[in-house]
N, C-alpha and C positions, 0 to 999 in steps of 0.2 A: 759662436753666438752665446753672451752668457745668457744668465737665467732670468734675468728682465727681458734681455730685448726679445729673448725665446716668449716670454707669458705677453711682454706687450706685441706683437705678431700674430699671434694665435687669440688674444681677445681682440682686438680690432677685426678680426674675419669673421666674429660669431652672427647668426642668422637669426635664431629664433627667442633671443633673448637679447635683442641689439636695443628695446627701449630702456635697458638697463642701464647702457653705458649713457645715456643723454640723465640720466641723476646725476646730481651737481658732485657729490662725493666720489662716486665712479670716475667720472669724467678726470675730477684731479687723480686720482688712482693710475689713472693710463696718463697721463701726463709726465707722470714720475716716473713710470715706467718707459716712460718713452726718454726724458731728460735726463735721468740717472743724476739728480743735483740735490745738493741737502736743500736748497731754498725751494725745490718741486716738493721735497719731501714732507717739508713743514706745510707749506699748502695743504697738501692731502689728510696731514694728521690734525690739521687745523677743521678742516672740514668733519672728519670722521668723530671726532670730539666732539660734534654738534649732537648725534647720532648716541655716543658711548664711548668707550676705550676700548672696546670687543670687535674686531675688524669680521670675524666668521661671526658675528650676530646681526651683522652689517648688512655682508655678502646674503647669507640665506633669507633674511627678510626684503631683500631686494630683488632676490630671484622668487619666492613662492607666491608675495603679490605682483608681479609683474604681469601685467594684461598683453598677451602675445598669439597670432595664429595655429599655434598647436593645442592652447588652453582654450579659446572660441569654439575650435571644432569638436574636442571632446566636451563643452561644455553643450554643442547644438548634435551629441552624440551621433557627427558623422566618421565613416573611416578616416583613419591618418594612415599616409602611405610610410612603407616601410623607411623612405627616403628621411623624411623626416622625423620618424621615431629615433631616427639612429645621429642626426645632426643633437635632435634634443640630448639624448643619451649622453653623448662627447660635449656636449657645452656643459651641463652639468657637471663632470666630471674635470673642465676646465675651472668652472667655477670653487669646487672644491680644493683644488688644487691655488687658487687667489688666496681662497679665505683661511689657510694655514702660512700664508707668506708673512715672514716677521722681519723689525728690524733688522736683525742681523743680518740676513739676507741681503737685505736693501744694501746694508753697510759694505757686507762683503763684497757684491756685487760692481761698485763704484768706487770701489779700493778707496776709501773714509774711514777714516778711526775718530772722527773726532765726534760730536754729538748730535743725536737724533733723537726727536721725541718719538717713545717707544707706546704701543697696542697690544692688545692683550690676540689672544686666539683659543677657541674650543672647537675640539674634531666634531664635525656633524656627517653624516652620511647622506649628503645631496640626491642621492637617489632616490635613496627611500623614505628621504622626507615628503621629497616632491610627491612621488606615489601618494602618500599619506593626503597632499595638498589634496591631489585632484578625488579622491574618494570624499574629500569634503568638497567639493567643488555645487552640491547642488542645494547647501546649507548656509555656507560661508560667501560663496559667490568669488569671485575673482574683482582687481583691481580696489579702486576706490572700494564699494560695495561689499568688499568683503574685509575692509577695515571699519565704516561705519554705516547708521542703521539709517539714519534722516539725511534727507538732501535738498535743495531748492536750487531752481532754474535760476542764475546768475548772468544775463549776457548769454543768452540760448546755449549756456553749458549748464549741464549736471552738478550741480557744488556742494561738497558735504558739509553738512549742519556740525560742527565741530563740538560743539553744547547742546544736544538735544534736550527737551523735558523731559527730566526723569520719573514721570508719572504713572503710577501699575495701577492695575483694576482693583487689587486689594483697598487701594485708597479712594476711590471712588462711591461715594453715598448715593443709594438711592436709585429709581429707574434699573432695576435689575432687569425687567421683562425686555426691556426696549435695548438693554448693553447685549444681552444672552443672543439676541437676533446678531446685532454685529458680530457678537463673539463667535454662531455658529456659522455665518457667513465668510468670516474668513478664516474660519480654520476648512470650509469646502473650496477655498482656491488655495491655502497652502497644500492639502491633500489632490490637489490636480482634479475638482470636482466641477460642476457648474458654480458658479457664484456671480452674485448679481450686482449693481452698481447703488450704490446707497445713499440716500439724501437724507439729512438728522436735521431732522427741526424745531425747534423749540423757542422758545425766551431766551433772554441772554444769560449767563452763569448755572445755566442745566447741566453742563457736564460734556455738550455734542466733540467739541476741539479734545478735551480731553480724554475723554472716549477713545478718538481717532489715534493719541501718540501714545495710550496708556496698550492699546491693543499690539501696537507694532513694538512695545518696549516689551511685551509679555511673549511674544513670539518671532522676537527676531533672530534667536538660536533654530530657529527651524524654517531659516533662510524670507523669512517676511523684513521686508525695507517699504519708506515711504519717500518722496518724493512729492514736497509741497509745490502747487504754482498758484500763481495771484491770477483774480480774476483777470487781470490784465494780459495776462500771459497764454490766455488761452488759446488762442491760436497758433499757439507752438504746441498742442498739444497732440497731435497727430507727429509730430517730428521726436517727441518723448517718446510716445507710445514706438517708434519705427526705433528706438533707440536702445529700449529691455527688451525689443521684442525675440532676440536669443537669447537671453539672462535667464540661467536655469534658476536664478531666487525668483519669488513672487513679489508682487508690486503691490502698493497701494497709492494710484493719481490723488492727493489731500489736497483741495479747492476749499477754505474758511468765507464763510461769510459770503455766500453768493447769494446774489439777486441779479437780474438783471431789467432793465423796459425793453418794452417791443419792441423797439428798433433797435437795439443793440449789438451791433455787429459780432462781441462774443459767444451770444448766445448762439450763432451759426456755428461755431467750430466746434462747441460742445455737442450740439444737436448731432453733428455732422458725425463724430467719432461716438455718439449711445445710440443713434438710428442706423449705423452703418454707411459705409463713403466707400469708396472704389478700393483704397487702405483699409484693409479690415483692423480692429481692434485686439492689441494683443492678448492673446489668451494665457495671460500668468501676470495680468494686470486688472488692478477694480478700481471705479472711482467712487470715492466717497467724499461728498458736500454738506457741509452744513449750511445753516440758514436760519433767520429768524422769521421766515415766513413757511405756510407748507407749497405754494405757489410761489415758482424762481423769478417767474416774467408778473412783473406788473402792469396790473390794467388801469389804465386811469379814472374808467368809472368802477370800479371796484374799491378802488382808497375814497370817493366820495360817496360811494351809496350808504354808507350809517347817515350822514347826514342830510340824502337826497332823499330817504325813509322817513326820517325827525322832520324833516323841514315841509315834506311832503303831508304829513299827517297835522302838524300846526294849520299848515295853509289850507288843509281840509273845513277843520272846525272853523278858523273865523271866515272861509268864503260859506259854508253850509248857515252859520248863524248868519252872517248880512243877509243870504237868500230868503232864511224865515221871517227874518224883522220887515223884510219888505216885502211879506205877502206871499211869497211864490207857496203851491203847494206841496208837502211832503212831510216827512217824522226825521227826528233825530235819530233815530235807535239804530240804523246801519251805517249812515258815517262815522258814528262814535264809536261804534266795532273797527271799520274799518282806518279810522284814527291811531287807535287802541295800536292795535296792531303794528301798523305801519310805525308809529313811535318806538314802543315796545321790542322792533325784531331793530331798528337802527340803535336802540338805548346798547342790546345784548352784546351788537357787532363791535361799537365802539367798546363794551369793556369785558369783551370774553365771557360773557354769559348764557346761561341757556337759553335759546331763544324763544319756545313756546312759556316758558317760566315767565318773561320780561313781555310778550305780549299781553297772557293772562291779568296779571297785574297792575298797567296802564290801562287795558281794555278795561279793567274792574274798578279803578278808579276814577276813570275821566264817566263811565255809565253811573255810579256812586254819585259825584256831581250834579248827573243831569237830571236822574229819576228818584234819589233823597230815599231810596229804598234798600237795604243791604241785602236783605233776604232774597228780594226780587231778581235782583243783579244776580244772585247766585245761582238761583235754581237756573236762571236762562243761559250762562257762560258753562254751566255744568255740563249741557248740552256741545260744547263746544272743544273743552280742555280735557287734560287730563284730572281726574279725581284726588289724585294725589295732591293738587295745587290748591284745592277748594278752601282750605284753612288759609291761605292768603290773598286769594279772591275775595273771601269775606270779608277780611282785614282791609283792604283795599277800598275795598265799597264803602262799611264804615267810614274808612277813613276821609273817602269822599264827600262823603253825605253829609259830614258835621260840616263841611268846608260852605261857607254863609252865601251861598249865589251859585248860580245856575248856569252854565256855559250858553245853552239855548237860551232866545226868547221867545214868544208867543207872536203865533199869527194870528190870532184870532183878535178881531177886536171889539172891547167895550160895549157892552149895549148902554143907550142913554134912558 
């Protein structure tokens, strides 16, 4: 047997390192070896040319990320039997012996003298690279994962983000208090600590997205990866979770822009995997969501009460005034508080304001209105606010008082 059909024999039986030979490159590799033809052989050199000119830069980076049953186990740090220590050992050592195979070889071997495109070769010690591999094994990660840092759910696969944001925390303005919490939050689950699931909320262009890939770009040499899914997607996220959950790197589930309504079916599978489901959640994974609200489920009387407030406290005054014009008895001076009020906390909600500030204020103005007194307005709201607000309580009154007419009419009527 020459020394092809000896290497193609011997790599066609390998065990623990057989997803190698299904790479397209490989695959023509054993082809050639197997046809022994200058047209198998330009295939193959056609192919590795995609790659480099370096057939052993080829071979070793096709064996140390290779995702295989002996690298899973020491990665879930359980025993490997001696059975397969010693398969791994001899395929390595097969391997080593491929990636020194040169033209001439090839040539001599199928007795050709005539031309073949030639590859380069460097001695590597297959051993004790691999060694080297898996002592990084719990930084670097294996497979996919330990070539790149970002990935999204593709068709319920895993798919590496090929371009991630190259965004660091360096560059990052502003909200230090609010990034420091993320920052020490995951560096307690890279450190194998407790760490808790995080929802960033804020207005749009605060920084929350960025936050999230500025964080995994700053710590993904200490084995931190993320894995984006669309709210859509969420219900695969139990089948994610069941998927790193032996990945000795740590995870980060990144969900952009969630919200959801009551009845939204995604909002089950989220619940189901941060409340706990029969599948527990994987312990070397956090989910972190942003949002522009600080409430994910929306209520539908919740988006209308600024307006059910305002419209509630209009409809107050002019049903309270037609009550007095037609006699009924009673004072203005508690609806118009309660006016005040009710306008004043709907004015704050719709524009993010403070809300006893934006009561104070209507309540002091629409009372300004009705009693044409500023002073009076004051001393009696003083009773009610904070101190700090009184210089525009008074302002408010004022400003009501000069305003030429009176919200209230009079029940009292005329004597002849």
């Amino acid at each position: 047997m020459n020394t092809l059909n000896d290497l193609y024999v011997r790599l066609s039986s390998i065990a623990v390192f057989r997803n190698v030979l299904k790479l397209k490159t490989m695959g023509r590799l054993l082809t050639m070896l197997k046809e022994q033809s200058p047209e198998a052989c330009g295939e193959f050199v056609h192919s590795l040319y995609r790659h480099g000119t370096n057939l052993s830069d080829y071979v070793i980076k096709a064996v140390t990320e290779d995702e295989n049953a002996y690298l899973l186990r020491k990665a879930r740090r359980d025993n490997v039997s001696p059975v397969m220590e010693n398969a791994v050992r001899r395929e390595l050592g097969l391997f080593e012996e491929i990636s020194m195979l040169t033209t001439e070889n090839v040539r001599t071997a199928m007795g050709y003298m005539g031309y073949l495109p030639e590859w380069e070769n460097t001695h590597y010690d297959f051993h004790a690279l691999y060694a080297e591999r898996l002592d990084q094994l719990f930084t670097k990660g294996y497979g996919i994962f330990a070539k790149y840092t970002a990935f999204m759910l593709k068709d319920h696969v895993i798919e590496p983000v090929l371009t991630p944001d190259p965004q660091r925390l360096s560059q990052l303005p502003a909200y230090e208090t609010q990034r420091k919490k993320v920052i020490d939050n995951t560096l307690a689950l890279i450190k194998g600590k407790p760490a808790a699931n995080c929802l960033l909320y804020g207005d749009a262009g605060t920084g929350k997205s960025s936050t999230v890939k500025a964080v995994v770009n700053e710590f993904a040499d200490r084995g931190l990866r993320l894995i984006e899914l669309k709210k859509s997607q969420l219900h695969e996220l139990p089948d994610v979770m069941d998927a790193i959950a032996d990945n000795p790197l740590k995870f980060i589930i990144f969900i952009d822009d969630l919200s959801f309504s009551s009845d939204d079916a995604d909002f089950g599978a989220l619940k189901a995997v941060l409340e706990g489901s029969i599948a527990s959640k994987a312990s070397n994974a956090v989910i972190y969501a942003t949002s522009n609200r600080r409430h994910l489920v929306k209520e539908s009387f919740a988006e209308f009460a600024p307006w059910i407030l305002i419209i509630s406290g209009v409809l107050k005054l002019v049903l309270t005034n037609i009550c007095i014009k037609s006699g009924w008895k009673g004072g203005h001076f508690f609806p118009v508080i309660f006016c005040g009020v009710s306008i004043g906390y709907g004015v704050a909600m719709l524009g993010g304001l403070d809300t006893a500030f934006c009561a104070a204020v209507v309540t002091a103005g629409l009372l300004g209105v009705t009693m044409k007194k500023p002073l009076a307005v004051t001393m009696l709201l003083l009773l009610c606010f904070d101190a700090r607000v009184i210089p525009w309580i008074l302002l408010a009154a004022f400003l009501g008082s000069i305003i030429p007419t009176k919200i209230f009419g009079s029940n009292k009527k005329k004597a002849k």
